[in-house]
N, C-alpha and C positions, 0 to 999 in steps of 0.2 A: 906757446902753451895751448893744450887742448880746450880750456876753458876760463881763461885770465880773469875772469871777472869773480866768477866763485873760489877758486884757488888763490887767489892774492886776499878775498874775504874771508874765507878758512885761516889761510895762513895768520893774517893779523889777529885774528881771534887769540890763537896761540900762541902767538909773541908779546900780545899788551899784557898778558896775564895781571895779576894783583897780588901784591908780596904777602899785605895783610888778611888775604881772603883763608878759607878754611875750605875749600873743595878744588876737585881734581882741576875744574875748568880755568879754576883763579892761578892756576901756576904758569910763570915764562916760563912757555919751552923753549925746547932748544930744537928751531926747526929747520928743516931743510928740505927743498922742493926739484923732485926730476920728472922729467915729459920722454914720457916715446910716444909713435903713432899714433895711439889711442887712448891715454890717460895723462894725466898728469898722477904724481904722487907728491904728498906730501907728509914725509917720515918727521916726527917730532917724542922726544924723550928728557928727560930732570934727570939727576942726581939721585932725586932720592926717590924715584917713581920704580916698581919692581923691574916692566917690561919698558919694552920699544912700543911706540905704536906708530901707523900710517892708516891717511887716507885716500884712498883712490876716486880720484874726479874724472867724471865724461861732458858729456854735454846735458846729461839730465838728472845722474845719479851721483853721489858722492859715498864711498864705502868704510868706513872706522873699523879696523883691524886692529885684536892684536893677535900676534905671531909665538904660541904657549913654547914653541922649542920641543913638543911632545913628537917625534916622528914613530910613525905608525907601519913603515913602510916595508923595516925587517922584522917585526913580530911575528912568533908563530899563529895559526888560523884562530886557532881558541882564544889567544890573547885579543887580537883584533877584534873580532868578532865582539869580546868583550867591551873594548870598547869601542866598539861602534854602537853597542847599546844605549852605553851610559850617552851618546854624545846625541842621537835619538831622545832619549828621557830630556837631555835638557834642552833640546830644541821644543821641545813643548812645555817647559816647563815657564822657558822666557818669552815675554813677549817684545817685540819688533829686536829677534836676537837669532844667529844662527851661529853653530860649532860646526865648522865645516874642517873638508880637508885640502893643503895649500900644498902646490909646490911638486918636486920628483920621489919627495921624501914622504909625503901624505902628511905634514905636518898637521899636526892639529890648530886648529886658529877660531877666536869667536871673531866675527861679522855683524854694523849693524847699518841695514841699509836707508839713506835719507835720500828723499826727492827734493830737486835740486829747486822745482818750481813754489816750493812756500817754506822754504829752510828757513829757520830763526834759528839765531845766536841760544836761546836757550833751548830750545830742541837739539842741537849740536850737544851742550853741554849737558841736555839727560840722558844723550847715547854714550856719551864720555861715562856718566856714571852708570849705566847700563853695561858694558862693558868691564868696569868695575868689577862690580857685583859679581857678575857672572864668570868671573876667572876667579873669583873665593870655589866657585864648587868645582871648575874644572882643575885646579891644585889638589881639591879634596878628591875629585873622584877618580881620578888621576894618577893615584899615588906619586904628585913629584916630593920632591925634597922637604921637609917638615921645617925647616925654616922658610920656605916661601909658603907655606901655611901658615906660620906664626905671623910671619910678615902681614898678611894680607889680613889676618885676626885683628890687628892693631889699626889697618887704614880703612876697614870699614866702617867703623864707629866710627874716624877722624871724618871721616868723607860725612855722616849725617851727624856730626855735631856741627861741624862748618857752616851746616843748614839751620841747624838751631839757633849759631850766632848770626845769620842772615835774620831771622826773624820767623821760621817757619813756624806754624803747628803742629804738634805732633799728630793729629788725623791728618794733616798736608802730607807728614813726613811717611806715615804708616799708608795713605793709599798712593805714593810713590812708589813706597816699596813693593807694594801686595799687586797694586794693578798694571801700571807699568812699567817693573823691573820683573814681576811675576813668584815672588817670594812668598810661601807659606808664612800665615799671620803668625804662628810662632815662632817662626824665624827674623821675620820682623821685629815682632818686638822683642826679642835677643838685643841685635844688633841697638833698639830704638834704648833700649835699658842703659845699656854699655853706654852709649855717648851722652844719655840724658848724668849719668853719673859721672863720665871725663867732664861734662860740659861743666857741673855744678861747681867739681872741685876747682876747676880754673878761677870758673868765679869768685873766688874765696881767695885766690894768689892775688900778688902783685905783678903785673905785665913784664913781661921778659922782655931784653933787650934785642932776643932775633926774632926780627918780621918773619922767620917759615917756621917757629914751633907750633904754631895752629895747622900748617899747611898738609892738606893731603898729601902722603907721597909713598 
């Protein structure tokens, strides 16, 4: 391994996961780790997660990709060009987030880069849901398929109710959203409405017998 020490700590992160939790970071995944020359990778993906994701370890960076499947590479100019706007607009729109392009195909892919020298487990787990977030607008702006927009419609509120049932505040939850995932305050509280209302009605059930219907996925 290029960096055994953070790659075996990544890794475990992803594999203890927690059945009972309510966010992306609390789920086992399903991980699997390859080294060439200069990185190690660490691919990990659920059942009931939309995409794959991986992250790329060096000796001081660790990289959180995911891989949209949007290839850019036979578009005609105008189309491109189009989006290479939209993918500009949301590189500034997010913070500590990039839409890059991946690969021979110019895949589209978000990126989010962590320094290896003061990484914490929850730092890890807010680019996890930075990540998140930011593949709801590259779906929308994107034009893919409108069922992986509905999809993503449904696990964004699961992903901040998760947090609700953690204990957060909703000012906790709303300057997550607005300052460092980089969300317009009305789009915020959108999403904050939605899961304030899933979260209520749960409350009011009796507890289901499977540990992942709260679970992000």
């Amino acid at each position: 391994m290029i960096n055994e020490k953070w790659t075996n700590k990544i890794k475990g992160w992803l594999e203890e996961g927690n059945a009972r939790g309510g966010k992306m970071e609390d789920l086992p995944w399903d991980v699997k780790v390859e080294s060439d020359e200069t990185h190690d990778y660490i691919f990990f993906q659920h059942p009931v997660v939309l995409y794959s994701y991986a992250v790329k370890v060096d000796k001081h960076i660790a990289t959180i990709t995911l891989d949209t499947g949007i290839a850019t590479d036979l578009l005609d100019t105008d189309k491109r060009m189009g989006y290479y706007r939209r993918m500009l607009i949301l590189n500034r729109k997010y913070n500590m987030l990039k839409v890059a392009l991946k690969g021979d195909e110019d895949m589209v892919a978000i990126e989010s880069d962590l320094d290896l020298s003061s990484l914490s487990e929850k730092e890890f787990n807010n680019a996890l849901h930075n990540v998140l977030f930011a593949s709801y607008d590259i779906v929308k702006n994107f034009g893919m398929d409108e069922g992986a927009l509905k999809e993503l419609e449904t696990r964004i509120p699961r992903a901040i109710e998760g947090m609700l049932s953690k204990g957060a505040e909703i000012r906790e939850i709303m300057s997550f959203l607005t300052q460092k995932v980089g969300m317009e305050d009305a789009e915020a509280t959108k999403w904050v409405t939605l899961a304030k209302a899933a979260h209520s009605a749960k409350q009011k059930k009796p507890a289901h017998s499977d540990p992942t219907q709260h679970m992000f996925g």
